[in-house]
TORKOL-4160 file (C-alpha; in steps of 0.2 Angstrom, whole numbers, padded with zeros to 4 digits, m for minus):
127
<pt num="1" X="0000" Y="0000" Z="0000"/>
<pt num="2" X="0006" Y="0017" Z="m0004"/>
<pt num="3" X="0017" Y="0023" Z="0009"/>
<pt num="4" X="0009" Y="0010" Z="0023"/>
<pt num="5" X="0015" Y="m0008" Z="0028"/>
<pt num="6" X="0004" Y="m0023" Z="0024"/>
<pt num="7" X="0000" Y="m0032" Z="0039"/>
<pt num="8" X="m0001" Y="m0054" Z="0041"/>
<pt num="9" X="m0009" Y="m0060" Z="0056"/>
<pt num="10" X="m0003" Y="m0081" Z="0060"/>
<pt num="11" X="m0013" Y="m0091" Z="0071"/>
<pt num="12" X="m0008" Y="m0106" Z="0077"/>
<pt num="13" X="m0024" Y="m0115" Z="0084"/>
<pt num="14" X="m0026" Y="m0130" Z="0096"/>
<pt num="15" X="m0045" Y="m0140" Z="0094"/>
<pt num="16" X="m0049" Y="m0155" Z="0104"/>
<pt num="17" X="m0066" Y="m0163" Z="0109"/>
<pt num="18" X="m0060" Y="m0167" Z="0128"/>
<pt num="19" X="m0063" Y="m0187" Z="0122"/>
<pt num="20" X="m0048" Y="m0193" Z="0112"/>
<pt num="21" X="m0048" Y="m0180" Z="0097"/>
<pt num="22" X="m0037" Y="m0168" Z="0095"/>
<pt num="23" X="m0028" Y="m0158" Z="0080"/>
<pt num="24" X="m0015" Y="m0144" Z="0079"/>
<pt num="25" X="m0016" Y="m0130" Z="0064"/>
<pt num="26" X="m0010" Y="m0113" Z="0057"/>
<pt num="27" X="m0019" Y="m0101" Z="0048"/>
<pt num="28" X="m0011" Y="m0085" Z="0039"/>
<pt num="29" X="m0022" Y="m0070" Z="0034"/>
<pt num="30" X="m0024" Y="m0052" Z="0032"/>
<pt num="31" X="m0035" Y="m0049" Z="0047"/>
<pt num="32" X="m0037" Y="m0058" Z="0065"/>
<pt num="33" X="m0053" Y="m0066" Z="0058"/>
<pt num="34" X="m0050" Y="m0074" Z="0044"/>
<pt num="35" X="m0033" Y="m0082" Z="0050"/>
<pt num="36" X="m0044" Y="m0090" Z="0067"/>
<pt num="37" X="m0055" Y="m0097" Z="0052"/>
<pt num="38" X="m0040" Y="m0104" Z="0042"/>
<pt num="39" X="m0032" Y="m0112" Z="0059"/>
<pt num="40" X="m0046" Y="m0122" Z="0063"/>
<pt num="41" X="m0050" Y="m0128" Z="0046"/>
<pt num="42" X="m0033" Y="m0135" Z="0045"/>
<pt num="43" X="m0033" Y="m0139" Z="0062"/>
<pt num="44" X="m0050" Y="m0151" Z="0058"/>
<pt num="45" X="m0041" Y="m0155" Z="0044"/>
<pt num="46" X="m0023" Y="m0164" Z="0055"/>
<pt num="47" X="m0037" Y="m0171" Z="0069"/>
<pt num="48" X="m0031" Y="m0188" Z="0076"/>
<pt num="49" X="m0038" Y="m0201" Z="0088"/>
<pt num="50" X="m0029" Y="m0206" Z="0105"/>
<pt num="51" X="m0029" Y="m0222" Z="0112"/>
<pt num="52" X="m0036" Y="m0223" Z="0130"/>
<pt num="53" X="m0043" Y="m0232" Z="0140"/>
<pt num="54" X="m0060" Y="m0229" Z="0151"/>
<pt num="55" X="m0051" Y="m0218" Z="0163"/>
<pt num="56" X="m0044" Y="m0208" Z="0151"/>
<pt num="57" X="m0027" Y="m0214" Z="0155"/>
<pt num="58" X="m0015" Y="m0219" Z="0140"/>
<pt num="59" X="m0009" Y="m0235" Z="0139"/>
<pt num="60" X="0012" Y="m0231" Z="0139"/>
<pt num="61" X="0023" Y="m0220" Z="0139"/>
<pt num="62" X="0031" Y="m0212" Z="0122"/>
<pt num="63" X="0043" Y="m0199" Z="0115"/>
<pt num="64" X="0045" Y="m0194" Z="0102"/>
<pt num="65" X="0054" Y="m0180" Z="0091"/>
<pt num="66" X="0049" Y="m0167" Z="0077"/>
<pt num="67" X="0060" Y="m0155" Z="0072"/>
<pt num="68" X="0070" Y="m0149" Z="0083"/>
<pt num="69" X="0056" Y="m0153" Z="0098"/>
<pt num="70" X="0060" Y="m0167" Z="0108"/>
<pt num="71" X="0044" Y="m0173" Z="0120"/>
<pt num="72" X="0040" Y="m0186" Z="0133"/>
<pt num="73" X="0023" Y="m0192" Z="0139"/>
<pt num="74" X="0021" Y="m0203" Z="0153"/>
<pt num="75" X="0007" Y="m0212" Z="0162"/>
<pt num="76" X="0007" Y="m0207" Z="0180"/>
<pt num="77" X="m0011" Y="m0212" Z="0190"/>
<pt num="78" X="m0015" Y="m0202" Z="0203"/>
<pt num="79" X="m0006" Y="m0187" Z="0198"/>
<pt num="80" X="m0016" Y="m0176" Z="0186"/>
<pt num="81" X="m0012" Y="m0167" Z="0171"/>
<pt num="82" X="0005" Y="m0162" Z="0172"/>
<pt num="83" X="0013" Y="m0154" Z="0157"/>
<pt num="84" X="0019" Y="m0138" Z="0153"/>
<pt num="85" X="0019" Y="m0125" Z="0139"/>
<pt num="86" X="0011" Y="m0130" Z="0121"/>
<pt num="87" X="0009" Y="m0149" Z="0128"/>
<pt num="88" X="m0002" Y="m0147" Z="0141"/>
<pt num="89" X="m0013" Y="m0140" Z="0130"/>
<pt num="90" X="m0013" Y="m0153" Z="0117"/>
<pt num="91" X="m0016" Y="m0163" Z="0132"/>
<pt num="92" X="m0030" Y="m0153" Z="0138"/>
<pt num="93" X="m0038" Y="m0156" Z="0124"/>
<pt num="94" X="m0039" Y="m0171" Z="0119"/>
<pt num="95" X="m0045" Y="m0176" Z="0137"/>
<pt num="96" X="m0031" Y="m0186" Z="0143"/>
<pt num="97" X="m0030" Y="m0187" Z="0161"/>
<pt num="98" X="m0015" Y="m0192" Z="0174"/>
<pt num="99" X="m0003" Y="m0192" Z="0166"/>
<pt num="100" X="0017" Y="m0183" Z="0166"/>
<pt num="101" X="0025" Y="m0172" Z="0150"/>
<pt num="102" X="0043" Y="m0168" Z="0147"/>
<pt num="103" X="0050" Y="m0156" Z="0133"/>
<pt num="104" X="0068" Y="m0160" Z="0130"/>
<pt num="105" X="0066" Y="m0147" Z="0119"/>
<pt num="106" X="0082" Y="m0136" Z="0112"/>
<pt num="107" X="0068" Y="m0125" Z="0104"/>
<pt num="108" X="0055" Y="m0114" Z="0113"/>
<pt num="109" X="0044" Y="m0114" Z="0096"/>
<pt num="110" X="0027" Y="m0118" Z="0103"/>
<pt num="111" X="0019" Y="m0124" Z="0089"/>
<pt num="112" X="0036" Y="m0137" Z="0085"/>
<pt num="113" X="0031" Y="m0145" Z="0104"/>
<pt num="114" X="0014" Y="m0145" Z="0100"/>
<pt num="115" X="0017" Y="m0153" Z="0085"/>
<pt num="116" X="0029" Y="m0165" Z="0096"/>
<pt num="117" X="0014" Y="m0169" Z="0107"/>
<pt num="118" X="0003" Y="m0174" Z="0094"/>
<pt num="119" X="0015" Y="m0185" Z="0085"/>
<pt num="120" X="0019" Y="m0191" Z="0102"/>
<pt num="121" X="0002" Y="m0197" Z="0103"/>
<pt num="122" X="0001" Y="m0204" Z="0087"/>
<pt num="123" X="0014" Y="m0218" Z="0094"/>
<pt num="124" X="0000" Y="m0224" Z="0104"/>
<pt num="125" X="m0007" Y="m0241" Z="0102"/>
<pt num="126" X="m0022" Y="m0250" Z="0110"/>
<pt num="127" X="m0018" Y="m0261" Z="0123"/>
């Protein structure tokens, strides 16, 4: 634009239905709006199912790498949710309960460790 700058807006958006689904996306536009819209369409688009059992605990433990974010997720009954940064909220959202997180992560890219969770989870397999 004529002596202006053009603005982006990225949004990187987390959906889960708190019973096993969860997907991560990113969306890219010129206002706030439309980028939300372009998250969660991508986001409905990477959705993946995790294996759990009645209790909403996972079956083992996994870890996993993408990129450069390295994570760890554990069963641990008894002790809640307890996860931090972008995992947690992959966690959150797919409705896993009791269970322990760890980013061995060199990177502090949230969306890389998000991404880490879900391919994490992806490693799961029905017991």
């Amino acid at each position: 634009m004529a002596g202006g700058r053009r603005f982006s807006f990225s949004v990187a958006m987390v959906i889960g239905d708190k019973k096993g689904k969860v997907g991560v996306g990113i969306g890219k536009a010129g206002d706030t709006q439309m980028a939300i819209d372009k998250a969660i369409r991508d986001a409905k688009k990477n959705m993946i199912t995790v294996p759990m059992n009645k209790d909403s605990h996972i079956p083992h433990d996994v870890h996993t790498k993408y990129s450069s974010s390295e994570v760890m997720i554990m069963p641990a009954p008894g002790r809640g949710l307890v996860a931090g940064s972008s995992v947690r909220t992959v966690l959150e959202h797919a409705g896993v309960k009791d269970v322990t997180a760890k980013i061995f992560s060199r990177s502090k890219n949230k969306l890389n460790n998000a991404r880490a969770a879900v391919e994490a989870l992806k490693l799961l397999r029905k017991n």
